[in-house]
PASEBA-1860 file (N, C-alpha, C; in nm, 3 decimals):
! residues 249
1> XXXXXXXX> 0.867/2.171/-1.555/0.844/2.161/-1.411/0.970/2.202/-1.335 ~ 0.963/2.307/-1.241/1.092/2.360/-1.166/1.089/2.198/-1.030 ~ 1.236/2.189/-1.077/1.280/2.093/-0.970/1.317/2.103/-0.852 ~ 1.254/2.006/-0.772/1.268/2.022/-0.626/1.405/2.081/-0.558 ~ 1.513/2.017/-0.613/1.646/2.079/-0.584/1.742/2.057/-0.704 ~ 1.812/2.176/-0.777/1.891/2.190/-0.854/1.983/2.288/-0.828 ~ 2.119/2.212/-0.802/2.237/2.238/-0.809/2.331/2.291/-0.939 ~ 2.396/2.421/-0.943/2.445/2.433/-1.068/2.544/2.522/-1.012
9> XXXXXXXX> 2.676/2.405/-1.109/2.833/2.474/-1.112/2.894/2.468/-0.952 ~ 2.811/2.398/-0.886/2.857/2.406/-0.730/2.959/2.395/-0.671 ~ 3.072/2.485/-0.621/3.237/2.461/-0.593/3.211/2.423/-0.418 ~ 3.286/2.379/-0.381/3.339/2.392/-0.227/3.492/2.360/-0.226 ~ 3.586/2.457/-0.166/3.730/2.481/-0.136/3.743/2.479/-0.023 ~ 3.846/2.381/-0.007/3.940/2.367/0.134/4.098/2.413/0.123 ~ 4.144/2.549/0.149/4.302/2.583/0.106/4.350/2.509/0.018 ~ 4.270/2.580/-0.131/4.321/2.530/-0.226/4.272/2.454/-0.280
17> XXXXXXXX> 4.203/2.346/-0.226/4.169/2.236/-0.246/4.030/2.189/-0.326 ~ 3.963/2.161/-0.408/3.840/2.092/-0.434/3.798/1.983/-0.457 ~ 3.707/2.037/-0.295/3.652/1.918/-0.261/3.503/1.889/-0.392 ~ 3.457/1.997/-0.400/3.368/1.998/-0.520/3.439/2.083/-0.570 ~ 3.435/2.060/-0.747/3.455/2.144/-0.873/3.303/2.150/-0.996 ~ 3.272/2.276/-0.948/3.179/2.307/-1.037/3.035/2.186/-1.081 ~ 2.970/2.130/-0.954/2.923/2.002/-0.989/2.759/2.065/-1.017 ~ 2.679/2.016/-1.115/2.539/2.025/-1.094/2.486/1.924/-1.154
25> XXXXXXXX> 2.383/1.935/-1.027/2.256/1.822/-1.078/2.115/1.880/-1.083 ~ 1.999/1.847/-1.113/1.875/1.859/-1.084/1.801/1.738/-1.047 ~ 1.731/1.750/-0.905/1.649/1.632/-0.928/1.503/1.655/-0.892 ~ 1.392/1.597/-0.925/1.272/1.642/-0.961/1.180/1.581/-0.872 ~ 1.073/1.648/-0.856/0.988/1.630/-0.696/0.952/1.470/-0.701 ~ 0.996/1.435/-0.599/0.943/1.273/-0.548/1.014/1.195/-0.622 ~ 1.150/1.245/-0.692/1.219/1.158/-0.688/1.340/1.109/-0.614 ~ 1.409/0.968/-0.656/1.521/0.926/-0.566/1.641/0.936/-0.641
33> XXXXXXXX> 1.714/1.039/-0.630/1.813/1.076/-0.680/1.997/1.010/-0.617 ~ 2.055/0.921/-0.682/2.183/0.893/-0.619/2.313/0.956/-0.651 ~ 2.376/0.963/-0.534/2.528/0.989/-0.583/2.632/0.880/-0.529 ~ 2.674/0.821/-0.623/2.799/0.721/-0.597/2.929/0.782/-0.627 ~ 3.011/0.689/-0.561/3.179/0.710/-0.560/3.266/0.679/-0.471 ~ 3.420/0.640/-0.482/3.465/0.620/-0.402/3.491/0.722/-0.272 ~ 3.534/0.690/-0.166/3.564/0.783/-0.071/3.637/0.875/-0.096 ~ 3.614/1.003/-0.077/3.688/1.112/-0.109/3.650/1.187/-0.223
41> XXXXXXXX> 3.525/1.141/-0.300/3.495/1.190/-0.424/3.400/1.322/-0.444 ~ 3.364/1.309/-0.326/3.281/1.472/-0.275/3.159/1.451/-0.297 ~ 3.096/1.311/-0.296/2.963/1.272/-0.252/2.901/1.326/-0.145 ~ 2.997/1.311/-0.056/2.876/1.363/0.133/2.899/1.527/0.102 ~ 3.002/1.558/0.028/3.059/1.724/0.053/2.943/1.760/-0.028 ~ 2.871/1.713/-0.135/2.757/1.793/-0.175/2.639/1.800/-0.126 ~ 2.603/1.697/-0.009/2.521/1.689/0.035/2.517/1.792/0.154 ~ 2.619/1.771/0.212/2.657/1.876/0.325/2.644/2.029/0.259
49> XXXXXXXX> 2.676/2.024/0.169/2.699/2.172/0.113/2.561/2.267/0.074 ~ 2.431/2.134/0.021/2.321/2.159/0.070/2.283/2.200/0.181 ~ 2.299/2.111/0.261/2.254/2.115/0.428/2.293/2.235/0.510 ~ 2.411/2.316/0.418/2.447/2.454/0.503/2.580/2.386/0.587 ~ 2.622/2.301/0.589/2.722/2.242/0.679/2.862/2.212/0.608 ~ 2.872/2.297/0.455/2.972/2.305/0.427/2.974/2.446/0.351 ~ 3.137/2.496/0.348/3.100/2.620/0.286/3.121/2.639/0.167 ~ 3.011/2.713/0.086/3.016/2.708/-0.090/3.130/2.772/-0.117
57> XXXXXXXX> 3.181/2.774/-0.212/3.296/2.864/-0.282/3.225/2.929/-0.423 ~ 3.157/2.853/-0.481/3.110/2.916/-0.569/2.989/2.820/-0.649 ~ 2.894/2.873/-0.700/2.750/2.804/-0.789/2.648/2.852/-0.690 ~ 2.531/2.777/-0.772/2.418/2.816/-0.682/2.365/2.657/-0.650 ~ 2.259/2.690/-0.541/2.154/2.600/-0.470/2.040/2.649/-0.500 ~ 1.901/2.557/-0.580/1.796/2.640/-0.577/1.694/2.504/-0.524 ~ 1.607/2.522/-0.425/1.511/2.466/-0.400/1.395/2.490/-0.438 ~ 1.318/2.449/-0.521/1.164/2.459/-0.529/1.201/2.614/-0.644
65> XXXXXXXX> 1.310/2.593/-0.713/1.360/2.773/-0.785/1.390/2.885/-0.712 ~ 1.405/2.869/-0.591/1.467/2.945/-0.469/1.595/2.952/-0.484 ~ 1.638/3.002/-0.508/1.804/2.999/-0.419/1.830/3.058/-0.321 ~ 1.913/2.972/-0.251/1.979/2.985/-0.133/2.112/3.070/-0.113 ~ 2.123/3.187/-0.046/2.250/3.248/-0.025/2.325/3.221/0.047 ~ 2.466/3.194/0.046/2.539/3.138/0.137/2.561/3.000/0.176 ~ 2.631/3.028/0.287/2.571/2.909/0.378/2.494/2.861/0.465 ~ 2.416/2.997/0.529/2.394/2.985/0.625/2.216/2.935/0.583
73> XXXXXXXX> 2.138/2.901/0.642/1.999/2.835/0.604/1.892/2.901/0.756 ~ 1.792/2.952/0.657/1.651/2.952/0.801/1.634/2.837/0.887 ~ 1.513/2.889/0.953/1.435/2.746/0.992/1.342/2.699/0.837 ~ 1.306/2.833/0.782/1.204/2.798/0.675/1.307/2.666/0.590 ~ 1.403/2.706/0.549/1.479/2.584/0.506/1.455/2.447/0.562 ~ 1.531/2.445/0.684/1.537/2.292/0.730/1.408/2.241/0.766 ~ 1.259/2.307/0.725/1.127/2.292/0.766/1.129/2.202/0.661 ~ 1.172/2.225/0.516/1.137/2.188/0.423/1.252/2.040/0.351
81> XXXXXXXX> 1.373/2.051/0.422/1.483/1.998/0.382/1.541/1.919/0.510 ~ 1.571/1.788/0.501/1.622/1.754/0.649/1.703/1.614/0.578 ~ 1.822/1.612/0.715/1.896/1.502/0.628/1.946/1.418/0.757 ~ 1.963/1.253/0.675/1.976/1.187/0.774/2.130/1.143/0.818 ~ 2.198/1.107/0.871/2.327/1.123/0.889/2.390/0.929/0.868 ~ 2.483/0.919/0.830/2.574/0.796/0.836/2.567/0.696/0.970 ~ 2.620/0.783/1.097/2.613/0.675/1.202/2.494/0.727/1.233 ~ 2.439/0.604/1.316/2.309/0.644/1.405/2.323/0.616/1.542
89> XXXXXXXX> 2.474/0.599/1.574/2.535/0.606/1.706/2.620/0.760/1.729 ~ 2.653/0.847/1.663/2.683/0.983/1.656/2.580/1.048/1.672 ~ 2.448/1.035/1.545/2.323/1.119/1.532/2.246/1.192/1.652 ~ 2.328/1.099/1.749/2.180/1.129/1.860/2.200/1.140/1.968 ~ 2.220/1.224/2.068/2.258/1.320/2.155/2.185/1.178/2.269 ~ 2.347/1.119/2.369/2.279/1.007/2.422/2.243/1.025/2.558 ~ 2.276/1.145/2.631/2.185/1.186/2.754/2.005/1.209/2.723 ~ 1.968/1.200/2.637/1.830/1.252/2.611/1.758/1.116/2.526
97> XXXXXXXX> 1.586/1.130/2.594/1.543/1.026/2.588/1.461/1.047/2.413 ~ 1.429/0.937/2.341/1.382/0.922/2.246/1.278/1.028/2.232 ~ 1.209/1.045/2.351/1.057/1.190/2.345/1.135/1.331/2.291 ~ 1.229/1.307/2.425/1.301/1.442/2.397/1.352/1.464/2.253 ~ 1.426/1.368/2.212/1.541/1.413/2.071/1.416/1.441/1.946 ~ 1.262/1.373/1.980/1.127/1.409/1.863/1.081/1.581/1.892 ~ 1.113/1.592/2.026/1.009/1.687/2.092/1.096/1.860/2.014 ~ 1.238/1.810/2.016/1.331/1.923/1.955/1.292/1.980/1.862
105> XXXXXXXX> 1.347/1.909/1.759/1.241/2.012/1.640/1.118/2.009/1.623 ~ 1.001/2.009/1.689/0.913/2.003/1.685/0.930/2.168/1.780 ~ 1.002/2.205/1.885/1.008/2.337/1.928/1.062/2.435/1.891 ~ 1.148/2.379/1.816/1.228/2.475/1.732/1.166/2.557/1.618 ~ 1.038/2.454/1.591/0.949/2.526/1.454/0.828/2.570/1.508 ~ 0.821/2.561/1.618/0.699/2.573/1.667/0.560/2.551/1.625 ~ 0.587/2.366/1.600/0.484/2.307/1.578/0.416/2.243/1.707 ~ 0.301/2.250/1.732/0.220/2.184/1.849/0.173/2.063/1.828
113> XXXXXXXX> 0.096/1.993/1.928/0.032/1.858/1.902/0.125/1.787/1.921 ~ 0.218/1.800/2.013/0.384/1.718/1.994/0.322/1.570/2.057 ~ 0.244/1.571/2.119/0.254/1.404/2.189/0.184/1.338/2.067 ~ 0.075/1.398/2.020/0.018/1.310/1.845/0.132/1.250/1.731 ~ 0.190/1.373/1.738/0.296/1.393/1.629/0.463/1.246/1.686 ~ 0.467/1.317/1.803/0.557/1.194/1.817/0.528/1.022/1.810 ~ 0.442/1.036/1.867/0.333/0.882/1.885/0.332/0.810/1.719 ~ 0.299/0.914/1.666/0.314/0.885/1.534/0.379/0.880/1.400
121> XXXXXXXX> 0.522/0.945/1.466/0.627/0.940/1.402/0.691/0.791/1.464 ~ 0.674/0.744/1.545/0.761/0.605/1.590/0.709/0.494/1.534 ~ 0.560/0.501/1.495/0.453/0.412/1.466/0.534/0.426/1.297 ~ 0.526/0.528/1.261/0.580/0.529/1.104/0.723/0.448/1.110 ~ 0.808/0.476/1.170/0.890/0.383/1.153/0.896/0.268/1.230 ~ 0.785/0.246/1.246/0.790/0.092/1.305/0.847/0.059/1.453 ~ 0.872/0.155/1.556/0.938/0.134/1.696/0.748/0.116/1.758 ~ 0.691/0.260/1.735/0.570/0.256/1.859/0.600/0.321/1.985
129> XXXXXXXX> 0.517/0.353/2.082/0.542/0.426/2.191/0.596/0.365/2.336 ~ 0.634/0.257/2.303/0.760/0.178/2.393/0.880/0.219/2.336 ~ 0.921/0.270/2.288/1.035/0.314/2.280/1.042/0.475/2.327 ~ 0.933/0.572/2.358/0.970/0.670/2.388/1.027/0.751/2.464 ~ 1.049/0.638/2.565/1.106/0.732/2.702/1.276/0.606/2.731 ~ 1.311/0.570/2.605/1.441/0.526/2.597/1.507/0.577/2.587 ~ 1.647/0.552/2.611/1.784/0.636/2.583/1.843/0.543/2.432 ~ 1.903/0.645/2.350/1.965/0.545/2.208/2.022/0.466/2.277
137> XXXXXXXX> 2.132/0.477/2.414/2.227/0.345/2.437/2.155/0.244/2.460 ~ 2.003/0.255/2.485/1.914/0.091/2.463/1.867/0.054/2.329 ~ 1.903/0.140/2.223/1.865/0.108/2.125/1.968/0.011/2.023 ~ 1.902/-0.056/1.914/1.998/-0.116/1.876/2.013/-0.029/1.726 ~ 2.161/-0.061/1.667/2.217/0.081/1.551/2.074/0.032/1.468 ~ 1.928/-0.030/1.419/1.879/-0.039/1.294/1.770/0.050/1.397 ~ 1.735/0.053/1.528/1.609/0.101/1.575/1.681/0.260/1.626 ~ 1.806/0.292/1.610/1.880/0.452/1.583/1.808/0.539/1.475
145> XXXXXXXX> 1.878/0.419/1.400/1.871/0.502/1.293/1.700/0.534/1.253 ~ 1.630/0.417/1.283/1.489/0.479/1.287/1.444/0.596/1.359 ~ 1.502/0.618/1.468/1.461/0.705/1.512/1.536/0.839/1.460 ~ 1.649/0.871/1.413/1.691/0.969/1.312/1.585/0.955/1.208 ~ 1.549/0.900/1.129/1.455/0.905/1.024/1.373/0.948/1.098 ~ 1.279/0.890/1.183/1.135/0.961/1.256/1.190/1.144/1.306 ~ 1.299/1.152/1.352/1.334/1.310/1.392/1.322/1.366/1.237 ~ 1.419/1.346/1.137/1.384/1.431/1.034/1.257/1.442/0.981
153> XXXXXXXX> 1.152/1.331/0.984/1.022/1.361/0.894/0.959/1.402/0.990 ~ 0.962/1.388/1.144/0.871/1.501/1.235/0.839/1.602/1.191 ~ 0.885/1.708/1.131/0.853/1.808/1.055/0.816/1.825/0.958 ~ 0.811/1.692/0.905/0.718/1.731/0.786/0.775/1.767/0.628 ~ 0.894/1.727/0.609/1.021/1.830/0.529/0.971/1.754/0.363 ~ 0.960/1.796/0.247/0.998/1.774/0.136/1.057/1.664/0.093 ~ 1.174/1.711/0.087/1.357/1.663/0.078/1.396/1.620/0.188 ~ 1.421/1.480/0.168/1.563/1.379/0.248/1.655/1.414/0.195
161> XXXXXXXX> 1.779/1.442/0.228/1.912/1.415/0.199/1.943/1.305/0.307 ~ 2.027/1.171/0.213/2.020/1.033/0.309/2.174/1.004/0.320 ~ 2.295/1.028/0.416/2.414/0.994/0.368/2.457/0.876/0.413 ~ 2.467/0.802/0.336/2.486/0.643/0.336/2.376/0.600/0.503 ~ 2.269/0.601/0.467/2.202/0.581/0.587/2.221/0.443/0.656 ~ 2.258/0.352/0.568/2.238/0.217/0.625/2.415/0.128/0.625 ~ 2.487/0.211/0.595/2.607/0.177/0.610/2.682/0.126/0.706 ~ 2.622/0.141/0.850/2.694/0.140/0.958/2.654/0.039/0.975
169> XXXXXXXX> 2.506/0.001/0.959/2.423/-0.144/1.011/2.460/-0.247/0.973 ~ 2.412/-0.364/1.052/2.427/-0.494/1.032/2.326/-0.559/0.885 ~ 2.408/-0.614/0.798/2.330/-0.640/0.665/2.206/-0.654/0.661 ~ 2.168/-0.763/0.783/2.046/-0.799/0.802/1.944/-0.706/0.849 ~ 2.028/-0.574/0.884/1.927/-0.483/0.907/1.909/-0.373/0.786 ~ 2.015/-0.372/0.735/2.000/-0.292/0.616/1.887/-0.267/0.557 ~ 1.842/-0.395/0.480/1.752/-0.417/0.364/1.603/-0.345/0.445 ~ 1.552/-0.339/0.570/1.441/-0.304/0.664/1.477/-0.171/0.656
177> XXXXXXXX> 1.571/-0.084/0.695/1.568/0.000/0.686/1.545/0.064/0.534 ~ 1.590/0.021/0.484/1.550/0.066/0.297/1.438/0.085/0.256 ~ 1.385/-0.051/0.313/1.245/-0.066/0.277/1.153/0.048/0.363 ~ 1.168/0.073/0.497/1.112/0.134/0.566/1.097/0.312/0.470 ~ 1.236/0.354/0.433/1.238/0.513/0.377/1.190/0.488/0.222 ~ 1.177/0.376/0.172/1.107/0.356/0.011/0.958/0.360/0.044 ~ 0.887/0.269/0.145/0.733/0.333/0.163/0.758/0.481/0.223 ~ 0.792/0.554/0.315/0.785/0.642/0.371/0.801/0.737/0.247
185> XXXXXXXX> 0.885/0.732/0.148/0.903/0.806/0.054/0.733/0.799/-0.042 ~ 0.723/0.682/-0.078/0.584/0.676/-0.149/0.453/0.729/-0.057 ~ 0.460/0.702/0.041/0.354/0.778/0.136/0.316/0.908/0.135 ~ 0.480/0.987/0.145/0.470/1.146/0.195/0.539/1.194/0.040 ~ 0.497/1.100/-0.061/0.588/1.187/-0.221/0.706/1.248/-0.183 ~ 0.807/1.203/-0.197/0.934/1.275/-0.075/1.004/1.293/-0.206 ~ 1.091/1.381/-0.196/1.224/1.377/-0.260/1.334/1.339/-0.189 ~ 1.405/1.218/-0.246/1.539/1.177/-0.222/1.650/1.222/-0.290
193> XXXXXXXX> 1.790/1.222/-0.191/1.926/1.255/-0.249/1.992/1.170/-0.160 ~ 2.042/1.065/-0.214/2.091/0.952/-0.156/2.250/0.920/-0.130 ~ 2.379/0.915/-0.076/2.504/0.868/-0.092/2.533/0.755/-0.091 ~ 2.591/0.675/-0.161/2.579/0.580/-0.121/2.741/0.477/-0.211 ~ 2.822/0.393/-0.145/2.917/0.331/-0.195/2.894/0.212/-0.239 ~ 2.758/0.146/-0.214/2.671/0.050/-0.202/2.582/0.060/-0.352 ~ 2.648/0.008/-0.488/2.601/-0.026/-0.620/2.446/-0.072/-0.606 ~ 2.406/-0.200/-0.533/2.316/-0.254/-0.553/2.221/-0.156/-0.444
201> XXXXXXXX> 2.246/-0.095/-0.383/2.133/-0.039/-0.297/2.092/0.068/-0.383 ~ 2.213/0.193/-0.460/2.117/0.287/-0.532/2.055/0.200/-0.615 ~ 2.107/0.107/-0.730/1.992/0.072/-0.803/1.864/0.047/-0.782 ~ 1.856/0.046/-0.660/1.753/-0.054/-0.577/1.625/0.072/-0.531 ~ 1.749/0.170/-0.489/1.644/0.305/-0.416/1.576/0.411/-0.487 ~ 1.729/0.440/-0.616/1.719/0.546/-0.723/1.647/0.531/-0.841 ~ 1.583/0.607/-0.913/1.611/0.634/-1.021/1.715/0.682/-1.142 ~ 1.758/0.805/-1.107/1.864/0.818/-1.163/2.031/0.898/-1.051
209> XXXXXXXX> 2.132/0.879/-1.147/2.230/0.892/-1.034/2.355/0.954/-1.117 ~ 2.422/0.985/-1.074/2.587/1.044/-1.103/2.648/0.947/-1.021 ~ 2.803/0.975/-1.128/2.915/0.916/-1.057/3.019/0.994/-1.059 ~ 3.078/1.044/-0.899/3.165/1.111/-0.875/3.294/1.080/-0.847 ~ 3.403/1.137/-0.904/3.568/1.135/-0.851/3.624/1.253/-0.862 ~ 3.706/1.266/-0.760/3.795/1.398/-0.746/3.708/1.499/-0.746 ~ 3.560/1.511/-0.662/3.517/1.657/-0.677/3.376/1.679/-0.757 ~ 3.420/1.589/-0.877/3.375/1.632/-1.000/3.271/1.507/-1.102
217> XXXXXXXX> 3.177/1.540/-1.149/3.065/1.472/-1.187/3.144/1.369/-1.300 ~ 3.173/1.240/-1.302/3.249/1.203/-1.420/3.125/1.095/-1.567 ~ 3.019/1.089/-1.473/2.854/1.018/-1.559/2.750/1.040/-1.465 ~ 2.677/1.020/-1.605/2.538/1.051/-1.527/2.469/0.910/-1.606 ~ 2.370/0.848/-1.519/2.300/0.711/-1.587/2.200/0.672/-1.510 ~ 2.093/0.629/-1.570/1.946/0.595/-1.478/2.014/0.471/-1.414 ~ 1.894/0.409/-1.299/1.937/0.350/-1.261/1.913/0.163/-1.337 ~ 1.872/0.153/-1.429/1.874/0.064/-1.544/1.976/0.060/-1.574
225> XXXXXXXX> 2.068/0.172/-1.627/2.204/0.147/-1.724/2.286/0.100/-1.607 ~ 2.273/0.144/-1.518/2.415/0.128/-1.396/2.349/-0.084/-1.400 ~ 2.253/-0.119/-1.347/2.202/-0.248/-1.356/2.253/-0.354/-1.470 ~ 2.254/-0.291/-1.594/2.289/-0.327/-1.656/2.420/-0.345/-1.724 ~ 2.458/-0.247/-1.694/2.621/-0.237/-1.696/2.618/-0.155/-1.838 ~ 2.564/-0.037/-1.861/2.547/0.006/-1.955/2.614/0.154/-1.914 ~ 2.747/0.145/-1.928/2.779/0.262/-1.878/2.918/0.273/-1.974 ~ 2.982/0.393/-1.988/3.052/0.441/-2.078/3.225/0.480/-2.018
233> XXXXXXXX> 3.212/0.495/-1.864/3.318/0.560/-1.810/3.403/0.408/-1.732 ~ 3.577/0.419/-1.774/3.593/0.324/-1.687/3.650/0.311/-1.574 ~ 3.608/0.452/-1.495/3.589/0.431/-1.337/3.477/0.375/-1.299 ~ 3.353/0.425/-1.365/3.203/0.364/-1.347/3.241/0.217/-1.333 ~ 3.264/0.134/-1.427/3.315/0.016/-1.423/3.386/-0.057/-1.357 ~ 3.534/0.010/-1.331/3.596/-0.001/-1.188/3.524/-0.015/-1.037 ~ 3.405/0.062/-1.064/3.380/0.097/-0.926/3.247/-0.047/-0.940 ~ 3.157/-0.059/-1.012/3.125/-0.188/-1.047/3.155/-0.288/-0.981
241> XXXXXXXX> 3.265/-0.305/-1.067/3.405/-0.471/-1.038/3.394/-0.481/-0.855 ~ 3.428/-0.353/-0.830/3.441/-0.360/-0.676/3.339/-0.383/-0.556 ~ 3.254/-0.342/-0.638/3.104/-0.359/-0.524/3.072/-0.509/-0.559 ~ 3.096/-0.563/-0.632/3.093/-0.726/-0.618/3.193/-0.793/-0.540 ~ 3.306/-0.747/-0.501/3.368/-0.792/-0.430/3.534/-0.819/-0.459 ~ 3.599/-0.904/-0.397/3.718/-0.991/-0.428/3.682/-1.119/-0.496 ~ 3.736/-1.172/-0.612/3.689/-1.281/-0.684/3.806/-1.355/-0.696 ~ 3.805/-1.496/-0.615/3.958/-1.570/-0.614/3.961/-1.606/-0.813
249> X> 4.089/-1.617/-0.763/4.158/-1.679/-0.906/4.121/-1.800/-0.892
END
């Protein structure tokens, strides 16, 4: 079965620098694919590097066995591929009302039926059509970020790419939002590519996942072995220890 998105040998250079070295993955339709690591490990840089928002240096991108040239991406692309961003106080352009920021790509692809389509993208994530003629600064960061999720699946796309979606939020909102893109995923068979610094959330979202440092892929493990602590590398482990916390003496 050709996989939804497979990455192979993927570089990205900054003067000199790699930010990715030669990384590939494959991950396979409707699944939830993670990437962990500490900051700086070139988790978001591969995601971005998908998204066209970083520039390749060298490997390929193939969607659906497509590959992608460059950097630069169609609309046919982002029809099919859409990603959700970290803050959901950045995401969203705050002169413009909740209709408007749905109604965008919905013109950009020139899809019609926009008042159905929006009505029912808010209902999917749980806001409804009281929220449509809001500005984000009335929104609160867990009903943002819903509405970033409702803008990317407006169209209808394949592939989420999710970068640390729930990171910014308040804990208690976290776990709702999770839950919200795990049915939405089972609903619309989605493919996920997840970032995340947050141990217990990929286990929670993924199936299977990599663990990245310096660039570069250092394990790969379902998301059982990571649960279990069945892992071989001892940064994997390191990074473990840490997502549990500080533990007094």
């Amino acid at each position: 079965m050709t996989a939804a998105l497979a990455v192979d040998g993927l570089s990205v250079v900054y003067d000199g620098y790699y930010a990715l070295d030669a990384v590939s993955i494959d991950v396979d339709r409707g699944e939830s694919f993670g990437l962990v690591g500490e900051s700086g490990s070139g988790k978001s840089t591969l995601l971005r590097a998908v998204g066209g928002l970083a520039p390749v240096s060298g490997g390929v991108i193939r969607i659906d066995g497509e590959a992608l040239k460059g950097s630069k991406r169609n609309k046919a692309f982002y029809r099919q591929v859409q990603m959700v961003f970290q803050d959901p106080y950045g995401s969203l352009h705050p002169r413009q009302t909740i209709d408007r920021l749905l109604l965008e790509p919905l013109a950009i692809h020139g899809i019609g039926d926009s008042d159905a389509r929006i009505a029912r993208a808010l209902d999917e994530v749980g806001l409804g059509s009281g929220f449509r003629f809001r500005y984000p600064h009335q929104l609160s960061g867990g009903q943002r970020q819903r509405v970033a999720i409702a803008r990317a699946l407006i169209v209808e796309p394949s592939i989420l790419l999710l970068d640390e979606p729930t990171s910014a939020l308040d804990a208690s909102v976290q776990a709702e939002v999770l839950n919200l893109l795990e049915q939405v995923r089972r609903d619309r068979h989605l493919t996920f590519v997840m970032v995340s610094h947050d141990l217990g959330v990929v286990t929670h979202m993924c199936e299977r996942l990599v663990v990245m440092q310096n660039g570069a892929i250092v394990e790969r493990l379902s998301a059982k072995e990571l649960a279990t602590g069945d892992v071989k590398e001892d940064y994997t482990r390191n990074l473990m220890i840490a997502s549990r916390g500080f533990v007094r003496n």
